[in-house]
C-alpha positions in Angstrom: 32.0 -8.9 -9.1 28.5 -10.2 -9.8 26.8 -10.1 -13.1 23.3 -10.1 -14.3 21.8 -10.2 -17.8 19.0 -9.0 -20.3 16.9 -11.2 -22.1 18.7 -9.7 -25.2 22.0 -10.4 -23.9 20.8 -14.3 -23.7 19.5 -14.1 -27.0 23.1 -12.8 -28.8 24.7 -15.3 -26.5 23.2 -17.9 -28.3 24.1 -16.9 -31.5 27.7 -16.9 -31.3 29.5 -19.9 -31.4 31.2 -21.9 -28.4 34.5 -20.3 -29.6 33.3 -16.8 -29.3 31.7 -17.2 -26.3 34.8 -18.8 -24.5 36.7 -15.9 -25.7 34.2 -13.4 -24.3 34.1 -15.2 -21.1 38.2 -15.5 -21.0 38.2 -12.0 -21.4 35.7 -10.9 -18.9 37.6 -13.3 -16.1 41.0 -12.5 -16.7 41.0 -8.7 -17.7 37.4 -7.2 -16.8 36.5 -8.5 -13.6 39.6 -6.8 -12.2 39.6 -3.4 -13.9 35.9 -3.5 -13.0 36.8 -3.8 -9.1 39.6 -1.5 -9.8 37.1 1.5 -11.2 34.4 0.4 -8.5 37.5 1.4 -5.5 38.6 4.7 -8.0 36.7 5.4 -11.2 39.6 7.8 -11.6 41.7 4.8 -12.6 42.1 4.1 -16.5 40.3 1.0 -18.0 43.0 -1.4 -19.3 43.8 -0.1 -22.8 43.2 -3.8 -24.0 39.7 -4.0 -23.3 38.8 -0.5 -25.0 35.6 0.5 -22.2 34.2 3.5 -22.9 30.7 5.0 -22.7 28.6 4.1 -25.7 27.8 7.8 -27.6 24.0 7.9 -27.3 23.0 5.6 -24.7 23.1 7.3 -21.4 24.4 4.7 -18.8 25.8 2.3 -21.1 29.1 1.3 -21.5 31.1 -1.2 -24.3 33.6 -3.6 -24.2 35.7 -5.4 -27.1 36.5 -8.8 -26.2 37.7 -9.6 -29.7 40.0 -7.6 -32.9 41.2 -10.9 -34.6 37.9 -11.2 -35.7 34.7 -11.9 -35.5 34.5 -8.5 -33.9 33.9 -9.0 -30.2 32.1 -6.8 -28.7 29.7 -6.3 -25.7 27.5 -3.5 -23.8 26.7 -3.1 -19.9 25.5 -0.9 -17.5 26.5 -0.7 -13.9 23.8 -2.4 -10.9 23.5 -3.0 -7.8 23.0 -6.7 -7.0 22.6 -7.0 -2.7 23.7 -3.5 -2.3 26.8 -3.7 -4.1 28.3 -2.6 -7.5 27.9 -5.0 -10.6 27.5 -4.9 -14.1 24.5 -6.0 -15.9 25.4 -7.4 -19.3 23.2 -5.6 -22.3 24.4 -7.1 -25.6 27.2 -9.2 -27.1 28.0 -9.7 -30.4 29.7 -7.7 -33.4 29.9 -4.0 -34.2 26.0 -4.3 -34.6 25.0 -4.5 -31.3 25.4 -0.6 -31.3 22.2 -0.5 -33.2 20.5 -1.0 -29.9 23.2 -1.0 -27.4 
C-alpha cells in the first residue's frame, strides 16, 4: 500500500510527540495496511472493528481512523488515490478529535 500526504497532514505530524506518532505508525503497519488491501480486493469486507474507519459525516471522500483511545485521542483522516495506477491512501490530518474541524 503506498501512501502520500497533505501539507496539513505534515504540519499535525509535527505537533504530536515521538510517542504519538510511533503509535500512529504501529497502527497503520500492523492493522491498516492490511484491512486497507483487504477493502481494495472486496470493499464488501468490514474494516477491523479496532481501527473504527468510517466515512467522515460531511466530507465527501473522506474517511477516519482512530489509532488511539488510551488517550491522547488518536485519530487521523484519508482519502483513497491512485499513486502509478493503483489504489492508496492519501493521509489528510492526524491528531485529536479536532482534526474533524477540517477533516
Amino acid at each position: 500500500m503506498k501512501f502520500q500526504q497533505t501539507e496539513r497532514f505534515a504540519g499535525d505530524r509535527r505537533r504530536l510527540s515521538d510517542e504519538e506518532f510511533r503509535c500512529f505508525w504501529q497502527v497503520v503497519r500492523d492493522e491498516l495496511i492490511g484491512a486497507a488491501e483487504r477493502h481494495v480486493t472486496d470493499p464488501g469486507v468490514a474494516w477491523l472493528a479496532s481501527l473504527r474507519v468510517k466515512p467522515v459525516q460531511g466530507a465527501h471522500g473522506v474517511w477516519e481512523m482512530t489509532w488511539s483511545f488510551a488517550g491522547p485521542d488518536g485519530r487521523a483522516t484519508f482519502e483513497w488515490v491512485q499513486i502509478d495506477g493503483e489504489p492508496a491512501i492519501r493521509w489528510r490530518r492526524v491528531g485529536g478529535h479536532t482534526i474533524f474541524s477540517d477533516p
